[in-house]
C-alpha positions as CSV (number, residue, x, y, z in Angstrom):
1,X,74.6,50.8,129.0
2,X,78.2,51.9,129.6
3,X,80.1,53.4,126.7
4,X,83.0,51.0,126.0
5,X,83.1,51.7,122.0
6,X,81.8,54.3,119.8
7,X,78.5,54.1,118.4
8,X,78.2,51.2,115.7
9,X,75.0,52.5,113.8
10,X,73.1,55.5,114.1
11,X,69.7,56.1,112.5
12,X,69.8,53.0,110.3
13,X,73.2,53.8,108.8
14,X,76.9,52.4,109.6
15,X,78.9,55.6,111.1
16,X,82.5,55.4,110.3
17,X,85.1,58.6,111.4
18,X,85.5,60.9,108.8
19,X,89.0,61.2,107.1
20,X,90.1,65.0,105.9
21,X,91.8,63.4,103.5
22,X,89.6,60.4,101.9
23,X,86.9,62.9,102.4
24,X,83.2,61.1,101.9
25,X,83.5,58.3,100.1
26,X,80.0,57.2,100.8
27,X,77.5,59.7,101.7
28,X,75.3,56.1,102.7
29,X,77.4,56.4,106.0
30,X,76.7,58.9,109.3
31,X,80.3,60.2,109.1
32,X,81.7,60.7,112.6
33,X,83.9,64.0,113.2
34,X,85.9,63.8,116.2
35,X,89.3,64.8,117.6
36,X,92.2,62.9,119.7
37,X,95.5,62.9,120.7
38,X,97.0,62.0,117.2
39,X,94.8,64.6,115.1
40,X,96.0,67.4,112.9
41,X,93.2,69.3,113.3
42,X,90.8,70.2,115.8
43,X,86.9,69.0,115.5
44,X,85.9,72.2,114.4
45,X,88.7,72.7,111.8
46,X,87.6,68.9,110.5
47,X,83.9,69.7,111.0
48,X,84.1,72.4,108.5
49,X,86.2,70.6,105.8
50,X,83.3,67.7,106.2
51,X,80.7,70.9,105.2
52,X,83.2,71.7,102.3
53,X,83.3,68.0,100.6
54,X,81.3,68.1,97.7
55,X,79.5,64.9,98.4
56,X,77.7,66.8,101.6
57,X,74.5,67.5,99.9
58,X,74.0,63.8,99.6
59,X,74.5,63.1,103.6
60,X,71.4,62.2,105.6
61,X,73.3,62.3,109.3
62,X,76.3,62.6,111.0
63,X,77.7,62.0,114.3
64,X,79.9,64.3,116.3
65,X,82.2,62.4,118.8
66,X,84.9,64.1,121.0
67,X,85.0,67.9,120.0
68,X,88.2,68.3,122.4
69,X,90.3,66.5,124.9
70,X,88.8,68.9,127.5
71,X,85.1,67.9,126.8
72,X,84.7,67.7,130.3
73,X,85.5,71.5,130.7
74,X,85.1,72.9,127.4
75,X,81.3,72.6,125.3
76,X,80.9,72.5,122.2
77,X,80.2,75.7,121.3
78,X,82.1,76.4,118.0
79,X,80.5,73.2,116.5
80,X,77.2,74.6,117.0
81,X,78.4,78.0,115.4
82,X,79.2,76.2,112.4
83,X,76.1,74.3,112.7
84,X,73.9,77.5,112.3
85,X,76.9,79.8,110.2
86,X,76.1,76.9,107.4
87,X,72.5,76.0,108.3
88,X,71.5,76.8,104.4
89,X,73.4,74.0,103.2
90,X,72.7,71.7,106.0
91,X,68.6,71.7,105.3
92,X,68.9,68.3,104.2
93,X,70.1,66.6,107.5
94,X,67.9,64.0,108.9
95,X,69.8,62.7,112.1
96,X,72.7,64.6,114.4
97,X,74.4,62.5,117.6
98,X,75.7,65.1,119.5
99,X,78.3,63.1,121.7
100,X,79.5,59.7,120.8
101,X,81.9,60.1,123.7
102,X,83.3,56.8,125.6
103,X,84.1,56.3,128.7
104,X,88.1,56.1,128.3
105,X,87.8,59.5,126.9
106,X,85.3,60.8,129.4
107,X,83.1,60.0,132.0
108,X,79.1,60.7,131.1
109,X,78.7,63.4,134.2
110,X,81.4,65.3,132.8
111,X,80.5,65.8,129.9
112,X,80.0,69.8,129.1
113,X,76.8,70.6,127.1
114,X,75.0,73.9,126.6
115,X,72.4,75.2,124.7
116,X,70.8,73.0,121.9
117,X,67.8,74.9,120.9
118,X,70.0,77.1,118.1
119,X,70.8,74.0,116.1
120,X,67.1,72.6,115.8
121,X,65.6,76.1,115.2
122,X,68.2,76.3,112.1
123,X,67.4,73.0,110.9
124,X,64.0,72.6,110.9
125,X,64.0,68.9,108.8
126,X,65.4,66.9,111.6
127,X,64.1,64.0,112.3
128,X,66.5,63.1,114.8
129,X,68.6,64.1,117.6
130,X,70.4,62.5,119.9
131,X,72.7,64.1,122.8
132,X,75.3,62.4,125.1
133,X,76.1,64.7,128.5
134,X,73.5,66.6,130.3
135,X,75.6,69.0,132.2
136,X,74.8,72.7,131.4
137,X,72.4,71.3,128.5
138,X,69.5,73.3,127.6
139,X,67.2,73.0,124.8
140,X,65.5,76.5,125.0
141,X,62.1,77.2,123.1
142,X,61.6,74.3,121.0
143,X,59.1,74.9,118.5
144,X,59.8,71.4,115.7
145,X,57.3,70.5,113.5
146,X,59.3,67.2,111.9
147,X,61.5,66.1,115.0
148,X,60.0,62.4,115.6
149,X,63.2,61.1,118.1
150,X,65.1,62.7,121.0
151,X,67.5,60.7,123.2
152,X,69.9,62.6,126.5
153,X,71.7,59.9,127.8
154,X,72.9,61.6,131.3
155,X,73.9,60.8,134.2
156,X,72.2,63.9,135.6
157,X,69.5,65.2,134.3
158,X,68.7,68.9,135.5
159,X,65.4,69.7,135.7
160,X,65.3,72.7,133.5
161,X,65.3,69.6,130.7
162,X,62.2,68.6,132.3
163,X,60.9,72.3,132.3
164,X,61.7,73.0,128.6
165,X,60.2,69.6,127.0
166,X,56.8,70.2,129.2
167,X,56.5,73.7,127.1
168,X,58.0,72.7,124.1
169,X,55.5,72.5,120.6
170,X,56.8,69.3,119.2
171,X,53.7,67.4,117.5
172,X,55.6,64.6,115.8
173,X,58.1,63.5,118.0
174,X,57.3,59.4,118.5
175,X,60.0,58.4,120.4
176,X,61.4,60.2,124.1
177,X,64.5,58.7,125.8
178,X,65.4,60.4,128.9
179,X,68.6,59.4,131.0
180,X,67.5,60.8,134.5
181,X,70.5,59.7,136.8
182,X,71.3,60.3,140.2
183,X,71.3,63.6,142.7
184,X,75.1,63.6,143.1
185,X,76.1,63.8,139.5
186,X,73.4,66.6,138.6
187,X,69.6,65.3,139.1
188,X,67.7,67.8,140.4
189,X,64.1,67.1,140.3
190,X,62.5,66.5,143.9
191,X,58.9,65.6,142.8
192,X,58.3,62.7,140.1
193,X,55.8,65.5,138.6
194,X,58.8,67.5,138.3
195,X,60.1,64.7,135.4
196,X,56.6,64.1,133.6
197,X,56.4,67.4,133.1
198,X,58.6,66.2,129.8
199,X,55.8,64.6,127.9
200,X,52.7,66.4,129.1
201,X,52.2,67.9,125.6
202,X,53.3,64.9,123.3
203,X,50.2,63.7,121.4
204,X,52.6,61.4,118.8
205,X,54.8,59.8,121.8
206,X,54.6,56.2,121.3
207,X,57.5,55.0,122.8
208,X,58.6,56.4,126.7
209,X,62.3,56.0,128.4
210,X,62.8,57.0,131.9
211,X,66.2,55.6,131.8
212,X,69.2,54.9,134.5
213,X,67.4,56.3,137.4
214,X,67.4,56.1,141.0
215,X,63.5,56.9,141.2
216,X,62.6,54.1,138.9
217,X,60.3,52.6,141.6
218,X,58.5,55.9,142.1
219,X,57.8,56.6,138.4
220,X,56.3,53.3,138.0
221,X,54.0,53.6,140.4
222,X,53.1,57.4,139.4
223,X,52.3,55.6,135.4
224,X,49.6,53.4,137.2
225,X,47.3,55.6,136.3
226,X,48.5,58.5,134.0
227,X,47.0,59.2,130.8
228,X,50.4,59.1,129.1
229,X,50.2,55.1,129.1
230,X,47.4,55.1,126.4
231,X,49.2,56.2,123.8
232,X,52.6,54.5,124.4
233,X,53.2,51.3,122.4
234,X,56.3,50.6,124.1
235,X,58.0,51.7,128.0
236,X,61.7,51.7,129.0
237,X,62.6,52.3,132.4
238,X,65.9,50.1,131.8
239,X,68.6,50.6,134.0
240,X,67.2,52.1,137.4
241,X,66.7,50.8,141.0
242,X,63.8,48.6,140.1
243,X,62.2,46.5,143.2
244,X,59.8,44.7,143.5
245,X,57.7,47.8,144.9
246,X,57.8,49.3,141.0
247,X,57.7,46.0,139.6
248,X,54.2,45.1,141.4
249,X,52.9,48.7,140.4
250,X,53.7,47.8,136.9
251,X,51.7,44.5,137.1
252,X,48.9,46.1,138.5
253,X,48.8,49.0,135.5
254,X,45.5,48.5,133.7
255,X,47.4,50.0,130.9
256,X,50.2,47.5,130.5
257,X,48.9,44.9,128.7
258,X,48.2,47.6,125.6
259,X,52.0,47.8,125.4
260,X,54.2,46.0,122.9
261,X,56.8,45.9,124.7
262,X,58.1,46.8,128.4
263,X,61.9,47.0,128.5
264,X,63.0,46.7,132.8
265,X,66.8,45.1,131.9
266,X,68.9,45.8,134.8
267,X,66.1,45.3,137.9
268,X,66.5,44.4,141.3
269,X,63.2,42.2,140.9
270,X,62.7,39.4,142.9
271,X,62.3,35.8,141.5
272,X,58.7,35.5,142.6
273,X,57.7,39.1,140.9
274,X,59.8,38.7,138.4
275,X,58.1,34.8,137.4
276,X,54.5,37.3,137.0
277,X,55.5,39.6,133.9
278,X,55.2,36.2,132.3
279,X,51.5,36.3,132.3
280,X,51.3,39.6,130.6
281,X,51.6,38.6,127.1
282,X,53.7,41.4,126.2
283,X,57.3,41.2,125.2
284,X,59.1,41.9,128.2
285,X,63.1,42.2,128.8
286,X,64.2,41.2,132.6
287,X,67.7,41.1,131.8
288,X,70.6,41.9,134.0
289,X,68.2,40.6,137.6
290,X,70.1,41.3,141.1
291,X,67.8,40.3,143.2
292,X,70.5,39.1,145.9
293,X,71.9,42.9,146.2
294,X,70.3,44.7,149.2
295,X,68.4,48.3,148.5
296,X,70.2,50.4,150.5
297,X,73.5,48.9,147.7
298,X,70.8,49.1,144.6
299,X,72.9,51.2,141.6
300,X,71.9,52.3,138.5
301,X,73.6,51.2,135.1
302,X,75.7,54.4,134.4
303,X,77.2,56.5,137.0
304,X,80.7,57.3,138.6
């Protein structure tokens, strides 16, 4: 789940960095605008001449990578000015990845946010959005009618996140991925409520990730018996502290067998619990099993 290399593919198109001076050469491609050591201009500067190229109008997504060498004290404000100073011409934008940041440029904790709920109030066709740092994030009042995916990879998730999604009116959004992390890089919440607060009021969700978590084996046992499990097709609490405490509450989850697919890579599941999920007849991925490591030395798969 670490970041070793950018982003490969991104809403079913190939993302490629964007080049001031080829400009887009196939509007087929999520463009990437990003900054480094070597560039002439900032990602602001570059952002806007990507607006500017005439091909635009025919681009479905886009990614934003690295808006400045200081990511990790400076968000990315002006990119969301220009966002909403050029939302007329932007209608058409399917996808935005808000952060395809690796680790050699900065670690996922530090990562500055701030607030999102700006951009997806000017662009009310997206269908997609995806954010990579959690630290000062907000979303604010979402109200978004078409919005059918939303990913925060964090290492931290505040709980305001939580706060905001649980009051949120978004009645097509399919798909929730939630990084939740750990207390000492910016996890707040204190009560497992506190995080399903974030799809109380999701009557499309279909698939559910409760992702890179130190609770892991509490919110499988709170799923036993929440309503939320009815309408998922398919569950990821990937890359957590997963025992065989969470593991045997998941096995004994009338509602498990309904799912597709149940998604538990990097566990700390024993052999013996780990030889049941066979008998669920669900597609099930066990991958990356420590069952050796002690719990009190249990990690989850992105921190620092």
């Amino acid at each position: 789940m670490a970041f070793y290399s950018k982003t490969k593919k991104f809403n079913g198109q190939f993302v490629s960095d964007f080049k001031e001076e080829k400009g887009i050469l196939n509007p087929d491609i999520a463009y990437r605008i990003r900054t480094d050591y070597d560039s002439e201009l900032d990602a602001n500067l570059l952002f806007q001449s990507f607006l500017k190229d005439p091909k635009f109008e025919f681009v479905s997504n886009f990614v934003m990578g690295i808006w400045s060498m200081e990511v990790f004290e400076e968000a990315p404000t002006d990119i969301i000015n220009t966002i909403i100073a050029n939302k007329e011409k932007m209608q058409h934008i399917k996808g935005i990845f808000f952060g395809d940041i690796e680790v050699t440029e900065s670690e996922l904790s530090w990562i500055i946010q701030t607030n999102h709920a700006p951009v997806l109030a000017a662009l009310p066709n997206l269908e997609v959005y995806h954010i990579r740092g959690a630290q000062g994030l907000s979303l604010g009042e979402l109200n978004h009618k078409k919005l059918q995916k939303l990913v925060i990879e964090s290492a931290g998730t505040p709980t305001n996140v939580f706060e905001e999604l649980g009051r949120a009116n978004l009645p097509n959004l399919a798909y929730l991925e939630l990084w939740l992390g750990s207390e000492d890089q910016g996890f707040e919440a204190k009560e497992i409520g506190q995080i399903f607060q974030a799809f109380q009021n999701l009557p499309s969700l279909k698939h559910l990730g409760l992702n890179n978590s130190e609770n892991t084996n509490e919110i499988a046992i709170a799923l036993t018996h929440h309503p939320i499990m009815n309408q998922l097709e398919s569950l990821d609490l990937s890359g957590g502290i997963l025992g065989d405490k969470g593991a045997e509450a998941l096995l004994s989850n009338p509602s498990i067998k309904h799912l597709q697919k149940l998604n538990l890579a990097h566990n700390f599941i024993s052999n013996a619990v780990a030889s049941l999920f066979d008998n669920l007849g669900i597609e099930v991925n066990l991958s990356q099993r420590y069952p050796a490591i002690e719990e009190d030395n249990r990690y989850i798969a992105v921190g620092e």
